[in-house]
N, C-alpha and C positions, 0 to 999 in steps of 0.2 A: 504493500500500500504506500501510495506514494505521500511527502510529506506537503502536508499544504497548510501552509503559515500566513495566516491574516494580520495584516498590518491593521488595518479599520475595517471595518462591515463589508465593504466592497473593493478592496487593497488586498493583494496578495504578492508575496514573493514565492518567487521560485529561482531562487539561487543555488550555487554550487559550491562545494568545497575543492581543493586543489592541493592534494598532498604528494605530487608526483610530479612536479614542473622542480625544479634545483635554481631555475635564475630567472626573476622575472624581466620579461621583454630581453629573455639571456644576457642578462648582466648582472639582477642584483640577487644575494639569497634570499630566498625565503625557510628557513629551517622550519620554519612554523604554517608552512603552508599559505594560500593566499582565498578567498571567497570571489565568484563571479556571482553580484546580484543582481536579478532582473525581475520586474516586478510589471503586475496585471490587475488595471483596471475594469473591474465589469459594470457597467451601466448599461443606460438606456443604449450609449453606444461602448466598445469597446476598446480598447486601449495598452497596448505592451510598451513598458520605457525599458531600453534599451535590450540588448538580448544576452546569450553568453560565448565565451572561448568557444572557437570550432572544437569537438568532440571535446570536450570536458561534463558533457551530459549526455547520455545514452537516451534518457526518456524525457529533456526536457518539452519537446511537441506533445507530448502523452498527456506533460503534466498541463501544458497550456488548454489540449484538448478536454480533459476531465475537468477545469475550472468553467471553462466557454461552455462545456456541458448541451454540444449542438446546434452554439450559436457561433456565428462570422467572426472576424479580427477584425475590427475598424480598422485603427489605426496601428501604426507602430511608429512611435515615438523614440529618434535618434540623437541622445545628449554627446556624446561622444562616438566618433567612428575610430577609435584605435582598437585593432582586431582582436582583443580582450571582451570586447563589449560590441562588435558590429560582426564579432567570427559567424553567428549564427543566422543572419538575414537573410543570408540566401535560402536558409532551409525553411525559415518561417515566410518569405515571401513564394517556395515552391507551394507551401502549404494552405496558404491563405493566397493566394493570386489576385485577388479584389482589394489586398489591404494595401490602407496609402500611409505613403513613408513621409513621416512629418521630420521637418528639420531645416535651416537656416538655407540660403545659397550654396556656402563652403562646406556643409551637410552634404549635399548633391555633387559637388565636383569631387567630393572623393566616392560616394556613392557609386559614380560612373565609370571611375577609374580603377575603385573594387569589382565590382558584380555588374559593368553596363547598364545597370539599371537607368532607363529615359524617361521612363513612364508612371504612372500614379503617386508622383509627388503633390506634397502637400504644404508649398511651401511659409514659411512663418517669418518673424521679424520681431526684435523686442519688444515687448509688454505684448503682442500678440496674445488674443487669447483662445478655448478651444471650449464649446460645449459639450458636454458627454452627457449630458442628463442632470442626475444629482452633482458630479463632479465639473470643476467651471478650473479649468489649467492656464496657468497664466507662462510664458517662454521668457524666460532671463538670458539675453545674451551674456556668456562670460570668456572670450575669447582670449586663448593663450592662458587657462587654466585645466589643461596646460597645453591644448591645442589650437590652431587659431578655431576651429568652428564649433567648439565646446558649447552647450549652453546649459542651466536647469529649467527644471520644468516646476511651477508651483501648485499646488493645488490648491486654489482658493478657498475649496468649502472644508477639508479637514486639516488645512495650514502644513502640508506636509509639502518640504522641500526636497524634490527628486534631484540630488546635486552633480551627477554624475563621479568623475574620481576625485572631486574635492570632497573632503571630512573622510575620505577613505582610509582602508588601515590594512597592513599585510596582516598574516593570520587567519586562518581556518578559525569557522565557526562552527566550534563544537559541543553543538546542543544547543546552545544559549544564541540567540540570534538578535536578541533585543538586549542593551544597556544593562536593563533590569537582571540581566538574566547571567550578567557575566563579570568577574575580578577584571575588570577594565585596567587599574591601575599595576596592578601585579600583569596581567599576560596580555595588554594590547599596548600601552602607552607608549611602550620602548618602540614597537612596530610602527605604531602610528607614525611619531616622529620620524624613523628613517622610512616611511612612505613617502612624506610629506617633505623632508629635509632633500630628496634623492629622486624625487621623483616630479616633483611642485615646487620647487626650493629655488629653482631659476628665477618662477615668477612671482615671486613674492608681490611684488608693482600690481601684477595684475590679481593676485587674488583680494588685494587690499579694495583694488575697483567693485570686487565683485563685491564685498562686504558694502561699502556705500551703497550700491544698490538694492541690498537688504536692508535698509536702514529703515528702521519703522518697522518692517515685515513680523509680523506675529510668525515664529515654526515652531509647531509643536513635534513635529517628527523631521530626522535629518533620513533621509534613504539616498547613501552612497551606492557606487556600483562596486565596494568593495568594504568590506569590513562588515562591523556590527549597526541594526538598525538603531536609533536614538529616537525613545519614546518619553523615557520621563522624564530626562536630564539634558536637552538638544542644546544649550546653552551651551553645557559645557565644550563637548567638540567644536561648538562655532568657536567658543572663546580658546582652547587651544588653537587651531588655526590660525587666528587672529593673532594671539602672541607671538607664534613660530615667523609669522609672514610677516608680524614689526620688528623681527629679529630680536624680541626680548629673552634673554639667555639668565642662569642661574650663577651664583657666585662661585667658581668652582673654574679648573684648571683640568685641560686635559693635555697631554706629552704626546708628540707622536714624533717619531725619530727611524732615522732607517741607520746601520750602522754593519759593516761589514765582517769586519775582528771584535767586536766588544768593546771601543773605546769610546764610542758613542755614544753607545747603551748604556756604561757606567757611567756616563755626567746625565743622562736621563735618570737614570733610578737616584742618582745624586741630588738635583735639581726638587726632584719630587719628595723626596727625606727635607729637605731645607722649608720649599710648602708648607710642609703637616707641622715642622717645628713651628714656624710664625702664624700656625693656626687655621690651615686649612684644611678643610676637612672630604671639601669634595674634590678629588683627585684620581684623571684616571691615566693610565701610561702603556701607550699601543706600541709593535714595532709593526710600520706600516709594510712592512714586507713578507708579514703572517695575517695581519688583520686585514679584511676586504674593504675595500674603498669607502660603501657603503654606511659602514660600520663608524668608519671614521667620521665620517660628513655627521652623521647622526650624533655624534658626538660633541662637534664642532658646532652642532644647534644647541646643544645644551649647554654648555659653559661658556662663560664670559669671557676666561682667561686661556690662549692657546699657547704652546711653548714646541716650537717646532725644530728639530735636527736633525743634521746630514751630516754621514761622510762623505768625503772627497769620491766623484768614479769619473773617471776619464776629464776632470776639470768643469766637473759639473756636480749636480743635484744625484745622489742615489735615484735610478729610476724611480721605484715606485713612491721616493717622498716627491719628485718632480713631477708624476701623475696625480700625485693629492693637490700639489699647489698651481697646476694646470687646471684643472677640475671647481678649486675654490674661483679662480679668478676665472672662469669662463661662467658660474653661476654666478656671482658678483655678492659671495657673502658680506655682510654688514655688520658694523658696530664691537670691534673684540679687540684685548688685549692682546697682544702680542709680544713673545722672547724667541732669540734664536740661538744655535746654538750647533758645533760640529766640532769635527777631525777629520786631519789628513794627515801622509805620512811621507808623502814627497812635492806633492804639488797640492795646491788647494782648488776652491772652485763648488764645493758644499754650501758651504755657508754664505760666501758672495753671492752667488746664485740665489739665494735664499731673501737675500735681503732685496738684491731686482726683486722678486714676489711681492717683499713688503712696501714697496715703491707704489707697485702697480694698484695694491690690492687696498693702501693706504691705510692698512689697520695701525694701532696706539703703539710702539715701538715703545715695550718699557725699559728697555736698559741696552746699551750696545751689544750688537751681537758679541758672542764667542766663537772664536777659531782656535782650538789647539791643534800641536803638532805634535804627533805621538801619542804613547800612555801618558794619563792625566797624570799631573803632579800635584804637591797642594796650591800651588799658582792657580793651575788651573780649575781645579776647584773651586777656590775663591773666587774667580771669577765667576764662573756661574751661579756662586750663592748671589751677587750682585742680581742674578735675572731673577730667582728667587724672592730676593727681598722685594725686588723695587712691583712685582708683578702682587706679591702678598698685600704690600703698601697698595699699590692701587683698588685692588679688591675689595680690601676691609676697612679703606677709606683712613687708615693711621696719618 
């Protein structure tokens, strides 16, 4: 029996879990699995937003056809076309051939350049709105969160916000599908963030638009096309968004270093002992050439204070701390403290490099970089307690 979960009286999802993909869009992990939700309005007329992952559902048509219960697909309603969420169109437009595909302009040019589709669009435009009967959907354009032809869809009469992949979250939903229903804090909030940090994080600009456009908006339910539904508490995911997208960060230091021989790795685990002395407490220390990108960026949302190192490789950046600090400055993070901090052993080229980043990327430069040469001595030590203190100083405001 299939499972059929009512959002309201005439609201249903039919989502999917996902514990078998390793990288989402093949890039990022998901160890925790990811949810494709799509969801079914029945009324006087009918209604599907958005659909799921090509084969990630064996019976999703079954389950559409058991809630329509004999009756047509109006519409199908497209917030996003990245093939996560538009994989299955084709099979619900073999199956429904009279249903019209609702969705913006840049909706249909990728429509046509996915599935050819020319025919039975439906086409819409901001604050547009749609009758269905009891349910009256109002179309929010939100463009470049995080595609340009994104939109949500509102529902005027039960105030529920169809957001697309904004307020989404990696993580399989398991069992608990609703707020209510699940330890948010303990097993989605770390995910949310690096959805959101690694996946949204770019356009911060733009999701801050989409919020002005909510302004006023009464939601009582947030329905992403990933993570958990938000029924009692919708505030809060708006207002995490919201914080992450004004780049507000927690007082706390994270180390990321890449380091070849170990002498880079000892002034990071150094650096970090120096922290905890002058009282810091949130502290965390990656070596970016074990931890996945992802991981870091998500980190990098959380704390205020960043402390980045490199050895010397070929008179440059350790690749993969040069793929972190590629990556920061092509999404245009904002607002952090910043120390640097390396080793070379014939030529240098680590830490110079590093400081070009902080040129570019224009973050709070607390204390002159470090360069040593060789195994640390206490010179060198010392100095880095210098990035230490002056980074503790600016956090806890001394």
């Amino acid at each position: 029996m299939h499972n059929i979960i009512k959002v309201t009286e005439k609201v249903y999802w039919i989502g999917e879990n996902d514990r078998r993909t390793e990288l989402f869009e093949n890039m990022w992990p998901i160890p925790n699995g990811v949810s494709y939700n799509s969801y079914l309005i029945v009324d006087e007329k009918t209604a599907l937003l958005d659909t799921l992952e090509y084969g990630s559902s064996e019976d999703y048509l079954e389950k559409i056809e058991r809630i329509l219960n004999g009756r047509e697909l109006d519409y199908l309603i497209i917030n996003h076309m990245e093939p996560d969420h538009s994989g299955s169109i084709r099979m619900v437009v073999n199956k429904y051939p009279n249903v019209k595909l609702v969705g913006n302009l840049k909706t249909f040019k990728i429509v046509e350049s996915y599935f050819g589709f020319k025919e039975n669009w439906f086409e819409i435009a901001d604050n547009d709105e749609l009758d269905l009967g009891y349910h009256k959907l109002k179309f929010v354009m939100t463009p470049w969160v995080h595609w340009p032809e994104t939109m949500m869809t509102y529902d005027l009469t039960d105030k529920i916000l169809f957001s697309g992949d904004a307020f989404g979250s990696f993580g399989t939903l398991d069992g608990g599908v609703f707020d209510d229903e699940i330890e948010f804090e303990e097993y989605y909030e770390a995910d949310m963030r690096r959805y959101f940090s690694n996946i949204v994080g770019k356009y911060c600009n733009m999701v801050q638009k989409a919020f002005k456009k909510l302004e006023g908006v009464e939601v009582k339910y947030v329905c992403a096309t990933h993570g958990p539904i938000w029924r009692k508490n919708a505030k809060k995911v708006l207002s995490l968004y919201n914080k992450w997208s004004n780049y507000e960060t927690e007082d706390g230091v994270v180390i990321i270093y890449g380091s070849m021989y170990g002498n880079t790795a000892k002034l990071a685990d150094f650096i970090a002992r120096k922290l905890s002395e002058q009282g810091i407490k949130k502290i965390r220390v990656h070596d970016a050439s074990k931890t996945h990108l992802s991981y870091l960026i998500n980190e990098i949302w959380k704390y205020k204070g960043v402390i980045l190192g490199s050895s010397a490789y070929n008179s440059a950046m350790l690749p993969s701390v040069e793929n972190l600090t590629r990556t920061l400055e092509h999404m245009g993070v904002k607002n952090h403290l910043l120390g640097l901090f390396g080793s070379y052993s014939w030529n240098g080229g680590g830490v110079k490099n590093l400081h070009k980043f902080q040129e570019k990327i224009q973050w709070d430069l607390v204390a002159d970089p470090v360069d040593i040469k060789g195994i640390p001595d206490d010179t060198a030590f010392e100095q880095c307690k210098v990035i230490a203190d002056a980074m503790s100083k600016k956090l806890l405001n001394k």
